[in-house]
C-alpha positions in Angstrom: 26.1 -16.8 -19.2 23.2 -18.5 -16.7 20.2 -15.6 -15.9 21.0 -14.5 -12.7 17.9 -14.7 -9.8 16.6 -12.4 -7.5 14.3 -13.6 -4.5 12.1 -10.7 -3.4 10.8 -10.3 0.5 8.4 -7.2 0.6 7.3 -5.6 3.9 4.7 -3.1 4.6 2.5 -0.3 2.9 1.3 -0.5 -1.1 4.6 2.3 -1.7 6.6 -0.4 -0.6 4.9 -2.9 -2.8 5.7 -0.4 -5.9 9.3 0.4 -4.8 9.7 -3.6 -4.6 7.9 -3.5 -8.2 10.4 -1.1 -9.7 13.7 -2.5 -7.8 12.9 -6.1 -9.9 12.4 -3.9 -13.0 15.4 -2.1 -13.0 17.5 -5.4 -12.0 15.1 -7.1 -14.9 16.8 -4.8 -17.4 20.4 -6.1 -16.1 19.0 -9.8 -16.7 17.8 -10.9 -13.0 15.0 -12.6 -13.2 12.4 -13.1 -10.0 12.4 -16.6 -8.0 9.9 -17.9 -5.1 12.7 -19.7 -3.9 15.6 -18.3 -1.7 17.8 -21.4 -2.0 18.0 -20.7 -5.6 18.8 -16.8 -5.7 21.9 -14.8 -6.6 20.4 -12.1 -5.0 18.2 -11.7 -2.2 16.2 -8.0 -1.9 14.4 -7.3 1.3 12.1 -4.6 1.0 11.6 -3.6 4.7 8.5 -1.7 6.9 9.3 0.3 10.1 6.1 1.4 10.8 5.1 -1.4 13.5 7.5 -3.3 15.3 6.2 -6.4 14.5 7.3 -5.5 10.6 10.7 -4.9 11.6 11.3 -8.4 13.4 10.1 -10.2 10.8 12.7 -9.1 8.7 15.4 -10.2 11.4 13.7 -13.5 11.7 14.2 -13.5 7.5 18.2 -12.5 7.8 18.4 -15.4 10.3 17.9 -18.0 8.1 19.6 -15.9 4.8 22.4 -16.0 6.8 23.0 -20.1 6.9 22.0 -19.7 3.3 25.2 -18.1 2.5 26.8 -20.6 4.4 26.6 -22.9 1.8 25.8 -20.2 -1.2 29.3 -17.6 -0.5 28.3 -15.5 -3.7 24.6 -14.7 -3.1 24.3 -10.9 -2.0 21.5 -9.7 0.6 20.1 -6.1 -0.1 18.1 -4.3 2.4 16.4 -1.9 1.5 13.7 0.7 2.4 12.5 2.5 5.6 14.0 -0.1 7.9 17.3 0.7 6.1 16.9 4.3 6.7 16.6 3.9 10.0 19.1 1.3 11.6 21.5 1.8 8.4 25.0 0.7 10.0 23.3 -1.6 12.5 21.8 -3.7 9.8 24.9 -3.6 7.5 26.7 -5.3 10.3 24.2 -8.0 10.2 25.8 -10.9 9.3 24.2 -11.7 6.2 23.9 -8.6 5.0 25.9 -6.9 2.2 23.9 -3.3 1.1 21.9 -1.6 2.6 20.0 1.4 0.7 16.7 3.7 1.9 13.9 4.8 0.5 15.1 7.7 -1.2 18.4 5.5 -2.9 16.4 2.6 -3.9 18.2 3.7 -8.0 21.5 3.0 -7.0 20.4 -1.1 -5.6 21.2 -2.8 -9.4 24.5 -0.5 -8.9 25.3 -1.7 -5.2 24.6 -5.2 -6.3 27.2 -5.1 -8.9 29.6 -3.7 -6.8 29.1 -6.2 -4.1 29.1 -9.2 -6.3 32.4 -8.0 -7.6 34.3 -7.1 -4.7 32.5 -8.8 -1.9 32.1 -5.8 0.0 29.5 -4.2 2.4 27.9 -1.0 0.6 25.6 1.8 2.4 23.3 4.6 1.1 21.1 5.7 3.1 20.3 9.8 3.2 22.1 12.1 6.1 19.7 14.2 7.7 16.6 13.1 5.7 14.0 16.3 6.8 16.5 19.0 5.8 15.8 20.9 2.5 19.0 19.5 0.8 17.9 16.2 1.1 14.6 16.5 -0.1 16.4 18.3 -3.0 17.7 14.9 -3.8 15.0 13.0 -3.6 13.4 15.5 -6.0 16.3 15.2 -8.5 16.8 11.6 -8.2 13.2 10.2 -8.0 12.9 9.9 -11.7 15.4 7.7 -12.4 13.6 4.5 -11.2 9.7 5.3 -11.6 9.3 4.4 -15.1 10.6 0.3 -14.6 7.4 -0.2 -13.0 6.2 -0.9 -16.6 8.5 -3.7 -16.7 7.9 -5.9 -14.1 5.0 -7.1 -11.9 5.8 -8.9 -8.8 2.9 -11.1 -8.8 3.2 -14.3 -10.8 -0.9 -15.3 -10.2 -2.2 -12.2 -12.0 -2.0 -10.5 -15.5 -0.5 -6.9 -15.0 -3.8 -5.9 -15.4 -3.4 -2.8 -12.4 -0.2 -0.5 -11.5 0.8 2.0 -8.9 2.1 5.3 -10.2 3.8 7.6 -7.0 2.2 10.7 -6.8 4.3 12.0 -4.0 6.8 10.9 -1.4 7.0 11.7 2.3 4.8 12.7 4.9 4.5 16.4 6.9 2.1 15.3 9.5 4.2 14.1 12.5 1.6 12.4 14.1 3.5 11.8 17.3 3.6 7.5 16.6 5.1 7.5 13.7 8.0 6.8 11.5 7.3 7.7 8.3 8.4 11.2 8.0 11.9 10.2 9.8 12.6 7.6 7.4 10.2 8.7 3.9 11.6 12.7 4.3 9.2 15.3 3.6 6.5 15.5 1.2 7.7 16.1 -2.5 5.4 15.9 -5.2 6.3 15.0 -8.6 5.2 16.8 -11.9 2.1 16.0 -13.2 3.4 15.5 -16.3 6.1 12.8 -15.9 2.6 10.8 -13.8 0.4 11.4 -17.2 3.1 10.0 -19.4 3.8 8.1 -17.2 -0.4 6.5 -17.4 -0.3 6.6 -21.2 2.7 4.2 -21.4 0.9 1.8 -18.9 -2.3 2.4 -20.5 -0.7 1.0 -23.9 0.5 -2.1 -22.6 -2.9 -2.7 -21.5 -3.2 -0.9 -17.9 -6.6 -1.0 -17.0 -6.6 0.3 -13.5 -4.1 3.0 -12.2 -3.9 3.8 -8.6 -1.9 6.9 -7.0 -0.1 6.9 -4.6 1.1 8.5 -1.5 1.6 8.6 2.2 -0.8 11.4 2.4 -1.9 11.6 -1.7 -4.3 13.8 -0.4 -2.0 16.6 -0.1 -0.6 16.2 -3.4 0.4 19.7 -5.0 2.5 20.7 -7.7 3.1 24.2 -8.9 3.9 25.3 -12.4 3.7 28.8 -13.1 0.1 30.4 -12.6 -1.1 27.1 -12.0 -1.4 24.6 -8.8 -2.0 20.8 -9.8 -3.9 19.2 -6.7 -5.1 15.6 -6.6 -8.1 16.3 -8.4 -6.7 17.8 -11.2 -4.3 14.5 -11.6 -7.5 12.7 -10.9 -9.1 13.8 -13.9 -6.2 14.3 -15.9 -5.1 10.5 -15.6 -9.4 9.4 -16.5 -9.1 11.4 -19.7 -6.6 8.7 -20.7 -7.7 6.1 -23.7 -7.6 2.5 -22.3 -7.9 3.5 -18.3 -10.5 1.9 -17.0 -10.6 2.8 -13.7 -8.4 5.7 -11.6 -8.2 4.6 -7.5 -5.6 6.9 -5.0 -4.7 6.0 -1.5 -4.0 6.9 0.8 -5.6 10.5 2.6 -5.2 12.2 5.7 -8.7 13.1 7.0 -7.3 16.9 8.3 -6.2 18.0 4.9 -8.9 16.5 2.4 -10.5 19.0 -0.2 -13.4 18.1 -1.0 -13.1 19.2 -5.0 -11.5 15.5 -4.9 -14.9 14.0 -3.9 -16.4 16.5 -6.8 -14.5 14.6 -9.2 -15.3 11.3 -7.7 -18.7 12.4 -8.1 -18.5 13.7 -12.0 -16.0 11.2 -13.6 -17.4 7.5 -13.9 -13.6 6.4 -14.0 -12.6 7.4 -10.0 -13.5 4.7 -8.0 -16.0 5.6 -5.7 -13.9 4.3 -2.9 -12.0 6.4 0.2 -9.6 5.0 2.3 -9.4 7.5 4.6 -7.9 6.3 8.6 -9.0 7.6 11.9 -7.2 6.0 14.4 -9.0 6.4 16.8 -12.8 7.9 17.5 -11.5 9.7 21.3 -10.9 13.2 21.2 -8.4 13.3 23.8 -6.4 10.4 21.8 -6.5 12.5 18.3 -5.0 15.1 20.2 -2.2 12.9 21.7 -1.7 11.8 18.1 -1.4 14.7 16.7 -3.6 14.2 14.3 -4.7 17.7 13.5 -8.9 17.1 13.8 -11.7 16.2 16.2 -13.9 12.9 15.6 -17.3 15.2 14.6 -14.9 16.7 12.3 -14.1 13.2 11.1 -17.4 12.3 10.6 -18.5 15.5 9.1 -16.2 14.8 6.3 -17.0 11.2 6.7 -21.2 13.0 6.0 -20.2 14.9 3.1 -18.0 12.6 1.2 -21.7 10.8 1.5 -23.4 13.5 0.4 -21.5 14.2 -2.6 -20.5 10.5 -3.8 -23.9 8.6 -3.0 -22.5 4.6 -2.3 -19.0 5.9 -1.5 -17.4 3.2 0.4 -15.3 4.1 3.2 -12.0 2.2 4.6 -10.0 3.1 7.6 -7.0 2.3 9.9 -7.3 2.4 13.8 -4.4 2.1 16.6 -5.8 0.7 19.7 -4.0 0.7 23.1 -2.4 4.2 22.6 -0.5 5.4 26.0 -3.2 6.3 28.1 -6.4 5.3 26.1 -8.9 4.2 29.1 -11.4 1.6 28.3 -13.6 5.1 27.8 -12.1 5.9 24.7 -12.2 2.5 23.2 -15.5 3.0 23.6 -15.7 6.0 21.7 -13.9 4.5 19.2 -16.2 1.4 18.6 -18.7 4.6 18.3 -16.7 5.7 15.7 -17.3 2.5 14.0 -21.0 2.0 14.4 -21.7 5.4 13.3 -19.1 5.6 10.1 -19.8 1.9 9.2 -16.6 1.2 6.8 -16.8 -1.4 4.1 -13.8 -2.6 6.1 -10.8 -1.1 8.6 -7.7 -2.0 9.5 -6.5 -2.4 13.3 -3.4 -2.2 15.1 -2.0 -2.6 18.3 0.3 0.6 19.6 3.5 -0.1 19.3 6.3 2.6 20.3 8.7 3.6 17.6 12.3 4.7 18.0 12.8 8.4 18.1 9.2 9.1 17.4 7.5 11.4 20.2 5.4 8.8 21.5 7.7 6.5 22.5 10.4 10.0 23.7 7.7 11.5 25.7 4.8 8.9 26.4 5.2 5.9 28.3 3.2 2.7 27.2 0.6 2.3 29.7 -1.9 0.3 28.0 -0.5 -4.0 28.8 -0.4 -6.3 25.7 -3.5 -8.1 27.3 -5.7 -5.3 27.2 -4.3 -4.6 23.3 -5.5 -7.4 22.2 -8.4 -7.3 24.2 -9.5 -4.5 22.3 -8.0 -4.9 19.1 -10.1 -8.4 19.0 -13.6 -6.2 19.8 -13.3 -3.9 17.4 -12.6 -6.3 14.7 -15.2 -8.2 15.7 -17.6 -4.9 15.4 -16.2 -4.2 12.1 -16.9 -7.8 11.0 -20.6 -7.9 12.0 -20.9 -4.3 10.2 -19.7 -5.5 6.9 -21.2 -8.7 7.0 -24.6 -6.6 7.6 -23.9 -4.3 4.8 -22.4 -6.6 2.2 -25.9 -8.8 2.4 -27.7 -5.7 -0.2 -25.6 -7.5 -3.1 -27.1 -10.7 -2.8 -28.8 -11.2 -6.2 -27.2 -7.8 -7.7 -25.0 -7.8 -10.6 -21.5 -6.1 -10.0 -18.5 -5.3 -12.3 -15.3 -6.3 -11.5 -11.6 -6.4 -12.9 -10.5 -9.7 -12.7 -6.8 -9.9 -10.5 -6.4 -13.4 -12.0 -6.7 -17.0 -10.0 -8.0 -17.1 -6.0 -5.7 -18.6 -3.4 -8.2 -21.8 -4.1 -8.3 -22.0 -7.3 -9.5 -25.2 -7.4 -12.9 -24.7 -5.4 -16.0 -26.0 -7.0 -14.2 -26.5 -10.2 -15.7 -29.4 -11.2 -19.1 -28.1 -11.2 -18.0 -24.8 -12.8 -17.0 -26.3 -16.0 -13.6 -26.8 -15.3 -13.0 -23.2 -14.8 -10.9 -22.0 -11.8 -11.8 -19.6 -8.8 -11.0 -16.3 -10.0 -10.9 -13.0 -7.5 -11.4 -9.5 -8.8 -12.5 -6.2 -7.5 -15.6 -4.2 -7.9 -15.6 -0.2 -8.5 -15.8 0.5 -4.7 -12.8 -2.1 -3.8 -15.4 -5.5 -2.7 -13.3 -8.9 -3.2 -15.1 -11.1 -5.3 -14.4 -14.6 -5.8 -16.2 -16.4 -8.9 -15.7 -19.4 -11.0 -15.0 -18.8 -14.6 -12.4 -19.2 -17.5 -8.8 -18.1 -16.6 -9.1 -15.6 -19.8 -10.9 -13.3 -18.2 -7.9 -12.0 -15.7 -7.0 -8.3 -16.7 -10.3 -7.9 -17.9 -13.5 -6.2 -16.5 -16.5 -9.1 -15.8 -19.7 -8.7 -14.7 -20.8 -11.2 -12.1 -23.6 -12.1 -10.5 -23.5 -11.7 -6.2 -24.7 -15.4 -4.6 -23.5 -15.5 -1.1 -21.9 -13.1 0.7 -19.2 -12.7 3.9 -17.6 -9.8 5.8 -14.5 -9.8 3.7 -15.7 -11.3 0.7 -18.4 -11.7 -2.4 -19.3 -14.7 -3.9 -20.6 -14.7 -7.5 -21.8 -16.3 -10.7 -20.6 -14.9 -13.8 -23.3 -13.7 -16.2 -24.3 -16.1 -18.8 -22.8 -15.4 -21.9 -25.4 -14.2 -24.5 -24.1 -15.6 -27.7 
């Protein structure tokens, strides 16, 4: 019998890019294997984002053309799956090309769906009824160990060595900042046992794992009780270091009003935690926090932003801001490019306000701020963070770094021919830079140490160190 093919579309947040990853491993162990072409799948799995709108219409556009795929291809099967599913459900299942749909918290029923619908040409739904009651988180609990573990069987990414995984730390979100989707859709935080993560690390760690990262909506808040004792994120940070074979330990992402600094402790203590905290603000106005529910003030912001400095000298800082928020004057841009200038990440994220369904931004707030002036300002403060990073990175010129090697660059070919015939690699240092180098495709899924040349907001070029033998 002919391998069956799966054709993965993944959306969205580094959760969705591990739910994607396990998805294709449990399908793997029913004999799908992964295909960069649509045209030639049996089964198409779109992993879907509802956190922006922009996220969500990209998937339509995607449907659009799957849909005169089947056209011509009657048996291939379209799953949707993920936060988009949660949240439209029966609207998307009537989508023409469309024949399951599955959320976040039923993404270990999809091979089951799939069989199903490639046997009786049906449409199939799961998604979870009233996803913030206690009986539903329940279920997630009960259920959420029955698709973590095929994350060791598959990686997504056919340019690098599985080198690096994502093991979930927790699921859902508590916060209810008033934009957003995630709790609607992701339910509320559950934590899993710190137990099934460790074993969980020492099976990765024997295939070869070198880098484990945890995740988490807010990973921050990550808590697990068992008897006398109260497993926080720094406890699983350390446990997860004391593992043979891990190399490196990174977590994303926190919530600046819940952090304990014990985390930054271990940071500090434990060579293996990445000195890297990727912590968003959203926005540096006082008046906007509190419209976002955000649960802290900017100095607090920067006070924590101050002592994660004090503690983890070199700690380098990432963050996410919204700009355009109902009712953000051009005053509180402004206190937001502040924000910037006096945090100076090693790089943020920006995005333009868009209202989500059923959230209480879009209920109660109207959208005041015009698309112009959005991108107005989200072009400024990218522009700030650009000239910030480009000043900072320029300290590594000449300085040796350590990085684990992802595998080839997106040019792989650049300035081959005076590199030896080698190919442009791309790895990451200890704090989370992007370097790009030139050196023998061996070294991806191992650690390198490089030599800094020329440097760019987003990016370090290097040398690799000659070899001494």
């Amino acid at each position: 019998m002919p391998t069956r093919k799966i054709h993965l579309k993944s959306f969205g947040c580094q959760m969705n890019k591990l739910d994607s990853s396990l998805v294709v491993g449990a399908l793997g162990e029913q004999g799908y294997e992964l295909t960069d072409t649509p045209e030639a799948a049996d089964v198409i799995v779109v992993n879907t984002c509802s956190v922006r709108e922009n996220a969500e219409n990209r998937v339509f556009s995607n449907l659009g053309h799957f849909k005169y795929l089947k056209k011509s291809n009657p048996n291939l099967r379209v799953a949707v799956i993920g936060c988009m599913a949660q949240r439209l459900g029966d609207e998307l299942l009537a989508h023409e090309a469309v024949d399951i749909v599955a959320g976040p918290a039923q993404l270990h029923e999809v091979p089951a769906l799939i069989a199903e619908a490639m046997g009786d040409h049906d449409k199939h739904l799961s998604v979870s009824e009233k996803i913030r009651q206690p009986a539903a988180s329940e279920q997630v609990i009960t259920d959420s160990h029955k698709l973590d573990d095929f994350e060791l069987a598959y990686d997504t990414d056919a340019n690098h060595i599985k080198s690096q995984a994502f093991i979930r730390a927790m699921r859902g979100c508590n916060n209810f900042c008033t934009y957003c989707i995630v709790p609607f859709v992701r339910g509320p935080e559950v934590s899993r046992p710190p137990e099934a993560i460790l074993e969980q690390a020492k099976k990765l760690a024997a295939q070869g794992i070198q880098q484990i990262t945890l995740l988490g909506q807010t990973v921050n808040s990550y808590q697990y009780k068992a008897g006398e004792k109260t497993y926080t994120l720094a406890d699983l940070l350390g446990q997860v270091s004391e593992i043979d074979g891990i190399g490196w330990v990174r977590f994303i992402t926190s919530h600046p009003g819940r952090f304990d600094t014990s985390i930054l402790k271990v940071m500090a203590n434990n060579p293996k935690v990445c000195p890297y905290l990727h912590i968003p603000a959203q926005s540096g106005s006082d008046r906007i926090l509190k419209a976002m529910n955000r649960g802290y003030t900017t100095q607090q912001y920067i006070d924590l932003m101050d002592t994660a400095r004090a503690i983890v000298p070199g700690i380098a800082i990432a963050g996410d801001f919204i700009v355009g928020f109902p009712g953000e004057t051009d005053d509180d841009f402004e206190q937001t490019v502040e924000l910037v200038r006096r945090v100076r990440y090693k790089n943020a994220f920006v995005f333009k306000y868009s209202p989500r369904p059923d959230t209480h931004s879009e209920k109660k707030l109207e959208d005041t701020v015009s698309d112009e002036v959005k991108q107005q300002r989200n072009a400024k403060l990218l522009e700030v963070i650009s000239e910030i990073s480009a000043e900072d990175n320029e300290r590594f010129l000449g300085k040796e770094v350590e990085v684990l090697v992802e595998g080839l660059s997106k040019k792989p070919n650049l300035n081959r021919a005076e590199n030896n015939n080698n190919p442009q690699l791309i790895g990451r240092t200890a704090h989370d830079y992007i370097v790009v180098f030139n050196g023998p495709e061996s070294l991806t899924g191992q650690f390198a140490r490089v030599t800094v040349t020329k440097t760019a907001p987003l990016t370090l070029f290097a040398a690799p160190r000659p070899s001494t033998a």
